[in-house]
C-alpha positions as CSV (number, residue, x, y, z in Angstrom):
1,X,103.4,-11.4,144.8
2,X,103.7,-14.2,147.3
3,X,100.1,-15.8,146.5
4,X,101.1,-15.3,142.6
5,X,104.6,-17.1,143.3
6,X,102.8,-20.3,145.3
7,X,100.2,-20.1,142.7
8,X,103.0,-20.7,139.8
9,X,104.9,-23.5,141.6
10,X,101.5,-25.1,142.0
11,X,100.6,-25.5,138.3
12,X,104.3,-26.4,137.9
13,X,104.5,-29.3,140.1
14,X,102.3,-31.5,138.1
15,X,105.0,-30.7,135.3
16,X,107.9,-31.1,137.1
17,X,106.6,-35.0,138.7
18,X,105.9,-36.5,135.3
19,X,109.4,-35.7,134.4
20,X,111.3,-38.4,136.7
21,X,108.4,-40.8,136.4
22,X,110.4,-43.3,135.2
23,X,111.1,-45.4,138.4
24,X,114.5,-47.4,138.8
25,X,113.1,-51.2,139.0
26,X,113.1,-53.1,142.2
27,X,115.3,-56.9,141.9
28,X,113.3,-58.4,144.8
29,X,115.6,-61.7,144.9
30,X,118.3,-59.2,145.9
31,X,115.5,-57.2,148.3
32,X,114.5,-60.8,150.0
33,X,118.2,-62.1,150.1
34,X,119.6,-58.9,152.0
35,X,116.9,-59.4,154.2
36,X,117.4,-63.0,154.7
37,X,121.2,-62.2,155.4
38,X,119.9,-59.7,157.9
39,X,118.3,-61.7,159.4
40,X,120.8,-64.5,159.4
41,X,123.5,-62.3,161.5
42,X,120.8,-60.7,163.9
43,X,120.1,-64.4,164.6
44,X,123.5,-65.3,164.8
45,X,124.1,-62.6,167.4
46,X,120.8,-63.4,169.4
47,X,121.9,-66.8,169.9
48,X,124.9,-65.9,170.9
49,X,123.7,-63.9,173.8
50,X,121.4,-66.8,174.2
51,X,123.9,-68.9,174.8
52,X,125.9,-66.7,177.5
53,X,122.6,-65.3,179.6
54,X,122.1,-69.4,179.4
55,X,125.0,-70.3,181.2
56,X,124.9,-67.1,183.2
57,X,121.4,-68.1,184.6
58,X,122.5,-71.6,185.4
59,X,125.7,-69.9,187.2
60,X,123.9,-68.3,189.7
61,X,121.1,-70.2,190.1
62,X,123.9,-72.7,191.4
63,X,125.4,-70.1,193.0
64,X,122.0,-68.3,195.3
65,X,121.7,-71.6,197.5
66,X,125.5,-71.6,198.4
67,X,124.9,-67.8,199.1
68,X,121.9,-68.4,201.2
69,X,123.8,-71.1,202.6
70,X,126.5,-69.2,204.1
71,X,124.4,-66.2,204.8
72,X,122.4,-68.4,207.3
73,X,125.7,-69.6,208.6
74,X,126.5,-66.5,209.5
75,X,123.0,-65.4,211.0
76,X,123.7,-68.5,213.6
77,X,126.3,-67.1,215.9
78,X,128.3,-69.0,217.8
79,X,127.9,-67.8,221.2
80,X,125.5,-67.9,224.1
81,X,123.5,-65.3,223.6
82,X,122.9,-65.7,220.0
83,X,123.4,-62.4,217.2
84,X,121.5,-59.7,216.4
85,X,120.6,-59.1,212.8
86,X,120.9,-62.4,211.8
87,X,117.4,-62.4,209.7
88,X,118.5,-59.1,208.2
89,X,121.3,-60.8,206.7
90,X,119.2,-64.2,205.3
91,X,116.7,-61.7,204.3
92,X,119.9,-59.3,202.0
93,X,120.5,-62.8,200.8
94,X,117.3,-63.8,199.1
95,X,117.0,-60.5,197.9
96,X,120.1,-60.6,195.7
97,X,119.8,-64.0,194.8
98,X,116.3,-62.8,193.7
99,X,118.2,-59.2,191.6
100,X,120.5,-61.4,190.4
101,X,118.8,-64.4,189.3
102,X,115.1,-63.4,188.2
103,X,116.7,-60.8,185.1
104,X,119.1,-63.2,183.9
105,X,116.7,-66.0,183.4
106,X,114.0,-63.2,182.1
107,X,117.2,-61.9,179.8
108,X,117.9,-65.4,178.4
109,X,114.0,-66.0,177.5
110,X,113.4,-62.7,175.8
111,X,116.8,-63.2,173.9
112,X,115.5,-66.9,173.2
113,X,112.2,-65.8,171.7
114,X,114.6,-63.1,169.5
115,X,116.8,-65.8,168.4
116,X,113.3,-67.8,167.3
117,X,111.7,-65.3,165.4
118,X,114.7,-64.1,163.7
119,X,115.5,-67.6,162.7
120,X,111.6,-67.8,161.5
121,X,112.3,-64.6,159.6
122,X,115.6,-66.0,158.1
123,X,113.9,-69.0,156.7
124,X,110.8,-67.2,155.5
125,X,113.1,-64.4,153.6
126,X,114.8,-67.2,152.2
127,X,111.9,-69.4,150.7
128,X,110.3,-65.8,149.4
129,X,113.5,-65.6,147.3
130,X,113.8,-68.7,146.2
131,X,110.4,-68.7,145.0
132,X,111.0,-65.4,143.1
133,X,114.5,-67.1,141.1
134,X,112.0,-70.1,140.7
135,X,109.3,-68.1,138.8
136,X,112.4,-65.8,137.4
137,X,114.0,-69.0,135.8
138,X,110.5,-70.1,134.6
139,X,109.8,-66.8,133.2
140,X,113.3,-66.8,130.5
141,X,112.6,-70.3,130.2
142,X,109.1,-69.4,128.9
143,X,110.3,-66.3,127.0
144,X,113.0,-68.0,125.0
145,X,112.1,-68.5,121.3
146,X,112.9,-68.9,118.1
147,X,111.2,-67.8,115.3
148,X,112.8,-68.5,111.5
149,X,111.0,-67.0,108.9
150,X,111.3,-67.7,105.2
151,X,110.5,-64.2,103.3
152,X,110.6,-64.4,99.2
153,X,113.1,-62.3,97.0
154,X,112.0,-61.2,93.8
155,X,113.8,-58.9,91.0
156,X,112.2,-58.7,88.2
157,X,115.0,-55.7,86.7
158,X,117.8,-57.8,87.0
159,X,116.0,-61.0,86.7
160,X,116.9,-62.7,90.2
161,X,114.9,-64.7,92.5
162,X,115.2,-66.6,95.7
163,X,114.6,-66.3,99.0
164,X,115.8,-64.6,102.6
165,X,115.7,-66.7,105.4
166,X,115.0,-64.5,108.8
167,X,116.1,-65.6,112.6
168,X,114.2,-64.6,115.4
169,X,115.3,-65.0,119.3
């Protein structure tokens, strides 16, 4: 009964897809412009976090030599036999100037080469639909006619002749 079922819905499937076969068209001018705008605000956002990982890096790369600075100050004791640890603290220094610094500047180029190719996207989305309105426009400029046509009228019961005149667009 089950192979006999499947079997049925099989032959009807063919049926049943030529039945919506008539597709809803595609407007690509309004495809390529929501892409373009898209686009447009991922940019805008990109470069926004451009912008702040930018002066972010430059904060604290300004910032790691003051903090080395005083963490060697404070690895020179001021007494006569010197301090103990003192590398250990130069050497906690570089390493969070290197946590801190190293990501941000690695964060601000990967955000900067976003921030590029969405603007490259924006502009290519944007020529795509203006060269799809172009050849729209050209297309209803080239399909607009006007076609008059003369056609003659004759009656020979009632005796009347003359002529119909005919408008085509």
């Amino acid at each position: 009964m089950k192979i006999i079922l499947l079997c049925v819905a099989l032959l009807m499937m063919p049926c049943l897809a030529n039945e919506s076969a008539e597709a809803t068209p595609v407007d690509s001018v309004a495809y390529y412009d929501s892409l373009a705008n898209y686009n447009y605000q991922r940019f805008r956002a990109n470069e926004t976090m451009s912008e702040v990982l930018y002066w972010t890096s430059v904060g604290l790369s300004i910032a790691t030599p003051i903090l080395v600075f005083a963490a060697r100050g404070a690895a020179d004791c001021y007494g006569p036999e010197g301090c103990r640890g003192g590398n250990v603290v130069l050497d906690a220094a570089a390493i969070t100037a290197a946590i801190l610094v190293l990501p941000s500047w690695i964060a601000y180029g990967g955000f900067s080469i976003a921030k590029i190719r969405r603007q490259r996207d924006f502009h290519n989305y944007n020529q795509k639909k203006d060269e799809l309105l172009e050849q729209r426009k050209s297309k209803e400029a080239e399909s607009f006619n006007l076609q008059v046509g003369i056609a003659p009228l004759l009656n020979p019961l009632d005796g009347r002749y003359g002529a119909v005149l005919a408008f085509s667009f």
